[in-house]
C-alpha positions as CSV (number, residue, x, y, z in Angstrom):
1,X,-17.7,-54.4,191.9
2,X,-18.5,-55.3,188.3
3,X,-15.5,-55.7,185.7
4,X,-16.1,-53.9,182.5
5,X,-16.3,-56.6,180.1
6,X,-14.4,-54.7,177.6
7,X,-11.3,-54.3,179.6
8,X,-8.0,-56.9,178.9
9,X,-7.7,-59.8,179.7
10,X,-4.8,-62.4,180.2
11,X,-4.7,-65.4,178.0
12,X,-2.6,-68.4,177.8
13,X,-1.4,-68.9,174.2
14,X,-0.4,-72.1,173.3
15,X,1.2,-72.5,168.9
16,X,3.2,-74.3,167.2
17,X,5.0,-73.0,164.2
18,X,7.3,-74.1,161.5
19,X,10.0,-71.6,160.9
20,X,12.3,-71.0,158.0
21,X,15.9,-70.2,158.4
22,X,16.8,-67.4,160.2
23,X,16.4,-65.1,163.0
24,X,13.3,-66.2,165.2
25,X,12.4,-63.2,167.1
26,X,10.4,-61.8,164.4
27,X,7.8,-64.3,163.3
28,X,7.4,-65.9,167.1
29,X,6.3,-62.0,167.7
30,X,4.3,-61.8,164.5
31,X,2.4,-65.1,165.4
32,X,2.1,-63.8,169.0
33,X,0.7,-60.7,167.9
34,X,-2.1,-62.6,166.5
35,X,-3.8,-63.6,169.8
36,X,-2.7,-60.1,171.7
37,X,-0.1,-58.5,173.0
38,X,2.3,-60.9,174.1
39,X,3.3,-60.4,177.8
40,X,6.1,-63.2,178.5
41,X,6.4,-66.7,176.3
42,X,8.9,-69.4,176.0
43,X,9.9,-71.9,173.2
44,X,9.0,-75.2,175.1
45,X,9.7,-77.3,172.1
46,X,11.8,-77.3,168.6
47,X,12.4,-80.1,166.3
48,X,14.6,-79.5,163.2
49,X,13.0,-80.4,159.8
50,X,14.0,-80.9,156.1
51,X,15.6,-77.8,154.5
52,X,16.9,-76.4,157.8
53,X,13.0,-75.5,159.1
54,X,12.1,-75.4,162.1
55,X,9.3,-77.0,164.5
56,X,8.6,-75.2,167.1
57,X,6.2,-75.5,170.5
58,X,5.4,-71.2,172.0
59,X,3.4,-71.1,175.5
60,X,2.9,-68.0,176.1
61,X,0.9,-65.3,177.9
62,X,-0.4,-62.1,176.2
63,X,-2.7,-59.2,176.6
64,X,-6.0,-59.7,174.8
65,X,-8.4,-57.2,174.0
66,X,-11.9,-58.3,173.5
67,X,-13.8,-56.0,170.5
């Protein structure tokens, strides 16, 4: 049986973001968003920076629909 090339597909996500101060829910979904719809991820990473920011390392797996 064929797979209809338009249907989703699972991707692996892997980003690194520098965050400001604040809640991080928010902009880790925002960026997720991005690449599809995100289907479990993880912060494998976070390094504090100047000015209370924030390094962080996402792997994650999302939902992507090709066009």
């Amino acid at each position: 049986m064929a797979m209809d090339p338009s249907a989703p597909r699972l991707q692996r996500v892997s980003l690194e973001l520098i965050l400001e101060p604040g809640p991080l829910l928010e902009p880790i979904e925002a960026a997720l968003a991005q690449h599809g719809t995100p289907l479990r991820w993880a912060i494998t990473a976070c390094t504090p920076l100047p000015d209370k920011q924030r390094w962080l390392r996402l792997e994650a797996v999302v939902l992507h629909q090709l066009p």
